[in-house]
Backbone and ligand atoms as CSV (ligand in chain L), in Angstrom:
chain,resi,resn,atom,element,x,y,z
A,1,UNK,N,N,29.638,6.906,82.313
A,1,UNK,CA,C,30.513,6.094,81.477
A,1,UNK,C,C,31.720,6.886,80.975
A,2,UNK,N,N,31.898,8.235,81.683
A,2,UNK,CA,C,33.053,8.672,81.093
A,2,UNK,C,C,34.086,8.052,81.487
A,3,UNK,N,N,34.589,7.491,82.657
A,3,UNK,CA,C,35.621,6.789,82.622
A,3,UNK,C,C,35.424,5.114,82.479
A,4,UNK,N,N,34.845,4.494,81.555
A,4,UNK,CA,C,34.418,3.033,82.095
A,4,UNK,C,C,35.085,1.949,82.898
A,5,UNK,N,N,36.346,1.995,83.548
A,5,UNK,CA,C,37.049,1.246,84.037
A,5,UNK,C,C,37.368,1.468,85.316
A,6,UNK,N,N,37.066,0.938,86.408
A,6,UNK,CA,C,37.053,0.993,87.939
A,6,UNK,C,C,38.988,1.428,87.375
A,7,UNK,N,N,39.271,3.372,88.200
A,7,UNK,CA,C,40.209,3.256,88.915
A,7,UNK,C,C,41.125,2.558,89.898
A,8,UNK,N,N,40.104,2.198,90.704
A,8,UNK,CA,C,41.118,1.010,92.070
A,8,UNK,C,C,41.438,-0.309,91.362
A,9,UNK,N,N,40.517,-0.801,90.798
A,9,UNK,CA,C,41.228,-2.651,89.390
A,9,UNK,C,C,42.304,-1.947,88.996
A,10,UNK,N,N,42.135,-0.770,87.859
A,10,UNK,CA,C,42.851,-0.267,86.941
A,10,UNK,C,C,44.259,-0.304,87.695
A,11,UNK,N,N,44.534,0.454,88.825
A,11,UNK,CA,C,45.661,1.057,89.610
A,11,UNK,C,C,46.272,-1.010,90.239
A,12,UNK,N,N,45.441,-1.002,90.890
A,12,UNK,CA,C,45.653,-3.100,91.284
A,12,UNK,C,C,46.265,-3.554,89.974
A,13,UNK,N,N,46.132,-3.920,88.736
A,13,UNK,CA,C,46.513,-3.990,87.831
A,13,UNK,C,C,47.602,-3.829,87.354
A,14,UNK,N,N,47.539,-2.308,87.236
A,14,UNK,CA,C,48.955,-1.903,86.843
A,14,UNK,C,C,50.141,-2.531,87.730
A,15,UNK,N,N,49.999,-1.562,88.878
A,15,UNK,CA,C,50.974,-1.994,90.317
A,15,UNK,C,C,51.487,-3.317,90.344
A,16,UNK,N,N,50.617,-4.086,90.123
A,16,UNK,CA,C,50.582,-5.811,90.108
A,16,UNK,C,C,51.831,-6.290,88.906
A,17,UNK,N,N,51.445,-5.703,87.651
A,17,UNK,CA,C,51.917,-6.025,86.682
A,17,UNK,C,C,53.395,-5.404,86.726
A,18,UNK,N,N,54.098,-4.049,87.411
A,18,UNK,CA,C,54.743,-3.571,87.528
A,18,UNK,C,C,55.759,-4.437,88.530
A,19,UNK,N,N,55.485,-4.491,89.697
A,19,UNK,CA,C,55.404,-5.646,90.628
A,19,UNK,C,C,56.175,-7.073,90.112
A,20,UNK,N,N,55.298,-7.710,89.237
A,20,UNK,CA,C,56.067,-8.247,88.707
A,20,UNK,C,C,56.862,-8.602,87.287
A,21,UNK,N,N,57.249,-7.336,87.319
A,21,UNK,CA,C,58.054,-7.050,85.749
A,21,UNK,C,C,57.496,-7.553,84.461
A,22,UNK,N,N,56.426,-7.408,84.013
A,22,UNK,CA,C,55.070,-7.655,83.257
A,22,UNK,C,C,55.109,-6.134,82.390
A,23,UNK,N,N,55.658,-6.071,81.296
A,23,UNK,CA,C,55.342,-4.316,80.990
A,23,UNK,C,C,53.913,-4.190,80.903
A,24,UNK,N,N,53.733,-2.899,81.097
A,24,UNK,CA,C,52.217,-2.554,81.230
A,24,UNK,C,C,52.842,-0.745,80.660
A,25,UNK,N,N,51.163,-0.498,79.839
A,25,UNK,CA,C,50.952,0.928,79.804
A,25,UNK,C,C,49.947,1.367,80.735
A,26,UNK,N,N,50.136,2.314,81.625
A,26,UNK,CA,C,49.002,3.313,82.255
A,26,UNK,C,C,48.080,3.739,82.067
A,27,UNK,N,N,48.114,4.141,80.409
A,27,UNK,CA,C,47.200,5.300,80.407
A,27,UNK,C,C,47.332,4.782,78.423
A,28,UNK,N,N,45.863,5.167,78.078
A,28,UNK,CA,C,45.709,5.039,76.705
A,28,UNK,C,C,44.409,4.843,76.450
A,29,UNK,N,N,43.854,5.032,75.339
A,29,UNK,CA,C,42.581,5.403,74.830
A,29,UNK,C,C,42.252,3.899,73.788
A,30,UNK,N,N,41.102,3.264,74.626
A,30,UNK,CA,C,41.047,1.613,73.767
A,30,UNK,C,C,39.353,2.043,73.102
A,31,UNK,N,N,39.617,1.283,72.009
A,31,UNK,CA,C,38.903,1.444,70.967
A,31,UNK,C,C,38.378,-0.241,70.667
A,32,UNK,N,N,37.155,-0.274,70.930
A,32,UNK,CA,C,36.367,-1.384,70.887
A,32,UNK,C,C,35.364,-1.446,69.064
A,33,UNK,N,N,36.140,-2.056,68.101
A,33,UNK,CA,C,35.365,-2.721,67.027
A,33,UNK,C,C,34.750,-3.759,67.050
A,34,UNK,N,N,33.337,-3.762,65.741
A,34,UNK,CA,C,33.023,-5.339,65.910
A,34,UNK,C,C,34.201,-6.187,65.371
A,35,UNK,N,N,33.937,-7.385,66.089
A,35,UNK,CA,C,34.992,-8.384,65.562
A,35,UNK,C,C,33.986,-10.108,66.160
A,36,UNK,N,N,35.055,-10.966,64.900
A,36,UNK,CA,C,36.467,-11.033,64.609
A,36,UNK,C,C,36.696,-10.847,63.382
A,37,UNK,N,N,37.635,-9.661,63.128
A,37,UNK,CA,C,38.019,-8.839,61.861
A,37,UNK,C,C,39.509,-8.673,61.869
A,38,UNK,N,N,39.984,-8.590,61.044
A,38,UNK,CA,C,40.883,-7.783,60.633
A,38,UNK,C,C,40.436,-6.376,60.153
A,39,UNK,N,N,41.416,-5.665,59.925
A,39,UNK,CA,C,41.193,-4.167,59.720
A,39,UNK,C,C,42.123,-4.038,58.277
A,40,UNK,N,N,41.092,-3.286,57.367
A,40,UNK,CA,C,41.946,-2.633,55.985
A,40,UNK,C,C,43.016,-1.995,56.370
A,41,UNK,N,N,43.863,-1.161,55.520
A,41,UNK,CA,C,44.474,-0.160,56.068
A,41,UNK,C,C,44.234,0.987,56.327
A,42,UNK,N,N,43.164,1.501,55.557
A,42,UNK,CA,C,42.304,2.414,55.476
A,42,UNK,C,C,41.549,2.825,56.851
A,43,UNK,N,N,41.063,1.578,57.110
A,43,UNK,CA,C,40.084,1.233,58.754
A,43,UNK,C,C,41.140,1.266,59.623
A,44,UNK,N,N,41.987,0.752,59.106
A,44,UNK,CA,C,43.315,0.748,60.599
A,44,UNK,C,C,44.241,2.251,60.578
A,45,UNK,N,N,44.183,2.630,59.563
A,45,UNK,CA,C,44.848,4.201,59.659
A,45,UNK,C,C,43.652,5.485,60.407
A,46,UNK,N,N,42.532,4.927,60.255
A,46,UNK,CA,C,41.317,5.969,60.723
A,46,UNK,C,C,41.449,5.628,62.124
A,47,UNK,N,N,41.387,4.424,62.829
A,47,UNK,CA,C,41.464,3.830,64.098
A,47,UNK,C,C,42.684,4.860,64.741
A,48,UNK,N,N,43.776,4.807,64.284
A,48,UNK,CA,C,44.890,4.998,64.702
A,48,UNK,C,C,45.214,6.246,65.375
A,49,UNK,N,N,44.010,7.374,64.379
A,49,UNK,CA,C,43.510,8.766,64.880
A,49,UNK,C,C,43.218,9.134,66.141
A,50,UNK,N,N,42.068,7.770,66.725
A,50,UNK,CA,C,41.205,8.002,67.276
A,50,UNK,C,C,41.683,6.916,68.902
A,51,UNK,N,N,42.831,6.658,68.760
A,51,UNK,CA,C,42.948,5.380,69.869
A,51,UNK,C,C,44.376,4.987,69.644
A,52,UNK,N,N,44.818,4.739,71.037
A,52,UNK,CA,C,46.236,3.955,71.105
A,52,UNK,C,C,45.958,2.362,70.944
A,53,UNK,N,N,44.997,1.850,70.773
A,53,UNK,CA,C,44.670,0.261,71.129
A,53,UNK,C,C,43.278,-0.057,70.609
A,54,UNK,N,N,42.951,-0.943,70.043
A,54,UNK,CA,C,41.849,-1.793,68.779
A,54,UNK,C,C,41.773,-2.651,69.444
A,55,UNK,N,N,40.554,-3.170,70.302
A,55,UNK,CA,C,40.252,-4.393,70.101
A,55,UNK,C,C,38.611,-4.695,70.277
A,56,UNK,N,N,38.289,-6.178,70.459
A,56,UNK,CA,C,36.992,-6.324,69.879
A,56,UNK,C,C,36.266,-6.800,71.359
A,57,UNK,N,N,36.815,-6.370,72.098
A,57,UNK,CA,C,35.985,-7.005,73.428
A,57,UNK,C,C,35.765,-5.540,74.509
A,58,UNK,N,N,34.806,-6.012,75.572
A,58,UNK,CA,C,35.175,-4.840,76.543
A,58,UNK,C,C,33.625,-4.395,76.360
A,59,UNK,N,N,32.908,-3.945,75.460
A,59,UNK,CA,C,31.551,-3.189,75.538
A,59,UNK,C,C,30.813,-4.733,74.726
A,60,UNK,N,N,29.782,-5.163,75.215
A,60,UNK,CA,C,28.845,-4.467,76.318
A,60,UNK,C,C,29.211,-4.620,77.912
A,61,UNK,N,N,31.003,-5.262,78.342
A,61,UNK,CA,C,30.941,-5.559,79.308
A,61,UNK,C,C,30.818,-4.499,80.162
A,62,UNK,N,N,31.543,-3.248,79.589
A,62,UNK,CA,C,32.067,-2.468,80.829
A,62,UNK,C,C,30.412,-1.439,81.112
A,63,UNK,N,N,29.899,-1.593,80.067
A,63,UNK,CA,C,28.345,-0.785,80.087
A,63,UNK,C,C,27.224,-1.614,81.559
A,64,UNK,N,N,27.620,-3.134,81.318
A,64,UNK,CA,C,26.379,-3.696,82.236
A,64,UNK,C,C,27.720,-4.117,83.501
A,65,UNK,N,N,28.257,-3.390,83.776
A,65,UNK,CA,C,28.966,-3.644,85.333
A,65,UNK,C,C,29.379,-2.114,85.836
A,66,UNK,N,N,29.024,-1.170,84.679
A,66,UNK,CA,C,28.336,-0.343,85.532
A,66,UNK,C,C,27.408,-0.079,85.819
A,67,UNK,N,N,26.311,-0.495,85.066
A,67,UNK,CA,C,24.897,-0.698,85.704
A,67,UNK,C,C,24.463,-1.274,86.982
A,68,UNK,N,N,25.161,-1.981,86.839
A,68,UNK,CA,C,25.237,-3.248,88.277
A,68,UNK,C,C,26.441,-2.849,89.461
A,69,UNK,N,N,26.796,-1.304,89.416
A,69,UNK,CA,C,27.923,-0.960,90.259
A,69,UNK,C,C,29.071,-1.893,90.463
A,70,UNK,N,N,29.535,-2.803,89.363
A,70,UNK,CA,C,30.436,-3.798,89.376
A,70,UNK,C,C,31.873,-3.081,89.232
A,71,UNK,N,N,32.878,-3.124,89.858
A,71,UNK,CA,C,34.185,-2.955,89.664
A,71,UNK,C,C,34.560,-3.693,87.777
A,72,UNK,N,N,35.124,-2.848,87.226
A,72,UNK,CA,C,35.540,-3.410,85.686
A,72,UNK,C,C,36.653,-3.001,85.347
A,73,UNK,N,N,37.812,-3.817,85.027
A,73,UNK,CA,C,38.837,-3.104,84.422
A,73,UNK,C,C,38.997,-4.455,83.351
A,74,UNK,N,N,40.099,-3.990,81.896
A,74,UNK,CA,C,40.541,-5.116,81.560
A,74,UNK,C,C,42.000,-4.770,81.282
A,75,UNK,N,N,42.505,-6.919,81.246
A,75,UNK,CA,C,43.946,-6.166,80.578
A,75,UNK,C,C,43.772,-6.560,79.087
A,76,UNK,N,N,44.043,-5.423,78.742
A,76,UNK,CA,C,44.223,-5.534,76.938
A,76,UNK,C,C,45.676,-5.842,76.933
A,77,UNK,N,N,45.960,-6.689,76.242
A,77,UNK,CA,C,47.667,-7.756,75.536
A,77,UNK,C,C,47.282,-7.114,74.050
A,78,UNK,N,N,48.410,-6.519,73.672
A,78,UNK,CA,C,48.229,-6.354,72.349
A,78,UNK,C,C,49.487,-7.701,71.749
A,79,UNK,N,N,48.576,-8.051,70.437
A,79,UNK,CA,C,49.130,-8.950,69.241
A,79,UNK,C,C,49.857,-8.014,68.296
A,80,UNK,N,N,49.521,-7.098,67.579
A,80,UNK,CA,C,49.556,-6.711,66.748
A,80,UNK,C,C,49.600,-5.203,66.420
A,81,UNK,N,N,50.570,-4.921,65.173
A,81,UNK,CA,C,50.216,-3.046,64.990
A,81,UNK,C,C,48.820,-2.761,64.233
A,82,UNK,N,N,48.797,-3.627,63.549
A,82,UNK,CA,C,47.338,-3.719,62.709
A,82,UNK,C,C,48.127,-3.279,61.324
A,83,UNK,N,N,47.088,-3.289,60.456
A,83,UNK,CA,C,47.451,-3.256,58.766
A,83,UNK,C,C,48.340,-1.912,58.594
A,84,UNK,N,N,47.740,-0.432,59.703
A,84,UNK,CA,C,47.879,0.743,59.156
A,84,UNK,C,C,49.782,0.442,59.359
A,85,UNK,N,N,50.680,-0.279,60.023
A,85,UNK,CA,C,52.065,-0.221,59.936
A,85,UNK,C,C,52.706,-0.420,58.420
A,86,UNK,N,N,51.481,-1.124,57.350
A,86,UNK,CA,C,52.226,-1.628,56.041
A,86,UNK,C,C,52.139,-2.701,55.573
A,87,UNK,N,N,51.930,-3.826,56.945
A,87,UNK,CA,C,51.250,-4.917,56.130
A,87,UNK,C,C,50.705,-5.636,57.349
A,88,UNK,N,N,50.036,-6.706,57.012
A,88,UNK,CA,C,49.289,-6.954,58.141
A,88,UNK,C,C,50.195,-7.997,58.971
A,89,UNK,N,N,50.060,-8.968,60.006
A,89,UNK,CA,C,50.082,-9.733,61.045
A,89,UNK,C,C,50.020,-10.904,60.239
A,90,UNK,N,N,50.462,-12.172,60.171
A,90,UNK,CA,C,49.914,-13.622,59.597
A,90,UNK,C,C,49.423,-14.018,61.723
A,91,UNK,N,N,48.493,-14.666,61.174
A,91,UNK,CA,C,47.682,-15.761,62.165
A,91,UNK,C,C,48.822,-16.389,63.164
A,92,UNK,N,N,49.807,-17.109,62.112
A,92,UNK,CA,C,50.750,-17.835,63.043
A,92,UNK,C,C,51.696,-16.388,64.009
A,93,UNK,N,N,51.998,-15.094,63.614
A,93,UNK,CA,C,52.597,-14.358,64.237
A,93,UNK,C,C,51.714,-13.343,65.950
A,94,UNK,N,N,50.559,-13.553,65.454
A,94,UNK,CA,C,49.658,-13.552,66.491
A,94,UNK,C,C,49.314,-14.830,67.437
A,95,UNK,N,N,49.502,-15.737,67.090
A,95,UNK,CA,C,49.156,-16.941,68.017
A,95,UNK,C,C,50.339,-16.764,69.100
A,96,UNK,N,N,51.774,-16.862,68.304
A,96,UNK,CA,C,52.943,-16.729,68.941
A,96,UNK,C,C,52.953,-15.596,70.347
A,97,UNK,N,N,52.482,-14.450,69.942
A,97,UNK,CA,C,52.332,-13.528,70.889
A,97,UNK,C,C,51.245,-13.699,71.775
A,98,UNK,N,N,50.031,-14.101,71.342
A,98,UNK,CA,C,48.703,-14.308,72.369
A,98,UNK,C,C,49.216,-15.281,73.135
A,99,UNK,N,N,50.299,-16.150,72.778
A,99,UNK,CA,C,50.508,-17.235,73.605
A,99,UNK,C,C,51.290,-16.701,75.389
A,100,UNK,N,N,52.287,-15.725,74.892
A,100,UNK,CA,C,53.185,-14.820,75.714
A,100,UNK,C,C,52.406,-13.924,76.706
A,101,UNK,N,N,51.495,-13.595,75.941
A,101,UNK,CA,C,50.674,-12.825,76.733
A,101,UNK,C,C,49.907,-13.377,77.739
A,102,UNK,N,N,49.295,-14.482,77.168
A,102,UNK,CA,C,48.405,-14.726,78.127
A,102,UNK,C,C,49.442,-15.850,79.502
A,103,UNK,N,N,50.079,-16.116,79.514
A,103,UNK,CA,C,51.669,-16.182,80.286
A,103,UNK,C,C,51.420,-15.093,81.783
A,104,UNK,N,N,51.536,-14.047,80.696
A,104,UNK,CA,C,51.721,-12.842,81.674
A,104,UNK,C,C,50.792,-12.376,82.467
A,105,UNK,N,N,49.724,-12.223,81.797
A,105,UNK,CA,C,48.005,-12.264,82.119
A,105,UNK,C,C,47.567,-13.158,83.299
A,106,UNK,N,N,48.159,-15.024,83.089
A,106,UNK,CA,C,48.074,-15.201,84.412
A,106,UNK,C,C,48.654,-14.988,85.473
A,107,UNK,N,N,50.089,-14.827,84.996
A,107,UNK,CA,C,50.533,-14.289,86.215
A,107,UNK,C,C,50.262,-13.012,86.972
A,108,UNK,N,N,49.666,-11.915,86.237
A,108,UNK,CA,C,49.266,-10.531,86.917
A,108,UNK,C,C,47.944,-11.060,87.249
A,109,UNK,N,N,47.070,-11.927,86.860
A,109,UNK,CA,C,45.422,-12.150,88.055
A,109,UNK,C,C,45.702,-13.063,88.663
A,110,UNK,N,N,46.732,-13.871,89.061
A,110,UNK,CA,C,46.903,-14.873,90.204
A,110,UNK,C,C,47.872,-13.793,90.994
A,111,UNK,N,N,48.270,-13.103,91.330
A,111,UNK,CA,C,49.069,-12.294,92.124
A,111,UNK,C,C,47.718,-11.131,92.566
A,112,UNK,N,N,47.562,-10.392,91.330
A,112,UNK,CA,C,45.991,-9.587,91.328
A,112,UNK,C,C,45.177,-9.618,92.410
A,113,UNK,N,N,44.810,-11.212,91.916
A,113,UNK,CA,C,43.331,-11.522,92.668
A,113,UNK,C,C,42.948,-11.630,94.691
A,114,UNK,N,N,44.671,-12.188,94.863
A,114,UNK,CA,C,44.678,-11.809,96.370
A,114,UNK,C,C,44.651,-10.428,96.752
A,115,UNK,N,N,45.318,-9.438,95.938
A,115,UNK,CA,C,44.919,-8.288,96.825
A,115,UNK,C,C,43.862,-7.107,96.622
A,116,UNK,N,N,42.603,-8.143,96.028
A,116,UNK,CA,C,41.430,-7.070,95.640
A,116,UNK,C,C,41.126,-6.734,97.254
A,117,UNK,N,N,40.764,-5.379,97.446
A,117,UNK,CA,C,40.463,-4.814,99.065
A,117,UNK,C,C,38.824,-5.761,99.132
A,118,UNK,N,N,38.743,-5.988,100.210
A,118,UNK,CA,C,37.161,-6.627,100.598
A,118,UNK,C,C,36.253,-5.363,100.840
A,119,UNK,N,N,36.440,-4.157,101.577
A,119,UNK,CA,C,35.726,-2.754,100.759
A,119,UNK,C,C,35.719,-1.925,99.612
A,120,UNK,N,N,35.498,-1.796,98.970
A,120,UNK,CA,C,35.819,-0.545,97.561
A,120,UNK,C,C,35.668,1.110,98.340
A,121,UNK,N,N,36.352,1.837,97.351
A,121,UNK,CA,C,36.190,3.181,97.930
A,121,UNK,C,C,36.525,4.066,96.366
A,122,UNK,N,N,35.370,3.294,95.810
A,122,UNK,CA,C,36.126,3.133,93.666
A,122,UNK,C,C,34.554,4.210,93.518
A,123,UNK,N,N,34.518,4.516,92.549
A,123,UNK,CA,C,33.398,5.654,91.928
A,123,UNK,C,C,31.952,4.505,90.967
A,124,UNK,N,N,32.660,2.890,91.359
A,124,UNK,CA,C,31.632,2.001,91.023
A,124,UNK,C,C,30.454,1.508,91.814
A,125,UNK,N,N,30.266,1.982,92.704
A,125,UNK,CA,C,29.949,1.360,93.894
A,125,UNK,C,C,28.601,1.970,94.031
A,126,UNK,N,N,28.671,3.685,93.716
A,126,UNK,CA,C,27.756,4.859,93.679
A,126,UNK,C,C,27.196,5.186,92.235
A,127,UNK,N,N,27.582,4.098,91.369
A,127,UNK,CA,C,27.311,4.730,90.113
A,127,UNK,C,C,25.836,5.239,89.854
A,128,UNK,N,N,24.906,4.413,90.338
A,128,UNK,CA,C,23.823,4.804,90.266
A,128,UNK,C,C,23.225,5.319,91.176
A,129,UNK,N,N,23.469,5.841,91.678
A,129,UNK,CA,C,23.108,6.915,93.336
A,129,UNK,C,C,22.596,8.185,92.714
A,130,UNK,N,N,21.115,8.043,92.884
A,130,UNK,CA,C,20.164,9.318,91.948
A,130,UNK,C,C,19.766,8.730,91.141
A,131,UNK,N,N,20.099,7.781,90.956
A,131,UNK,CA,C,19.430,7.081,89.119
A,131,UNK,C,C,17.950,6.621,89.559
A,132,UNK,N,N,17.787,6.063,91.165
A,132,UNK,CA,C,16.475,5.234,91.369
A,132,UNK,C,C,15.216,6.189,91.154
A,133,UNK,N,N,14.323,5.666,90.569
A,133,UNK,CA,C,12.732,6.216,90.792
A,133,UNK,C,C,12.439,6.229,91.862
L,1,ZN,ZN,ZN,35.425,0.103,91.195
């Protein structure tokens, strides 16, 4: 589980999103809380230490698709800086953006989804190779 996210999705993903002028980040450290929460500032300044990105989804997915040698990546859309910027987000200023996002979202897995390879050659495939009794 040190890397939990299939490289080859991850790289499909990006490329895809790049592809079609969709900004995307590469590389960043996501931080999975329980939710649905908001964050103090306190909780959101400690987060901030520890992670470029907060959100509340992703584990237990990415844990049981590597169990199951499943390819896993996600796209995280960020809404929000969270509280630690000074003040928080209103509801209506997040809807506005989840709306944009998810826009974009379909358009990077309907472009995505045709060019998943029909072999893998991803580090998911072998995850459990030695694990059997
Ligand atoms: Zn994979």
């Amino acid at each position: 589980m040190a890397e939990p996210f299939c490289p080859e999705m991850r790289k499909l993903l990006t490329d895809t999103a790049k592809s079609l002028g969709v900004p995307v980040h590469e590389k960043g450290t996501y931080l999975r809380i329980e939710g649905p929460q908001f964050s103090t500032k306190a909780a959101s300044s400690m987060y901030k230490q520890f992670a470029d990105l907060i959100g509340m989804t992703g584990v237990p997915e990415a844990i049981l698709s590597r169990e199951k040698e499943m390819c896993f990546a996600i796209i995280a859309t960020v809404t929000d800086y969270d509280s630690w910027i000074g003040r928080g987000a209103s509801f209506e200023e997040i809807k506005g953006v989840m709306a944009r996002n998810l826009e974009n979202t379909r358009k990077v897995l309907q472009a995505a989804v045709e060019k998943v390879p029909k072999e893998r050659d991803c580090i998911c495939k072998d995850a459990l190779r030695g694990a059997e009794a």
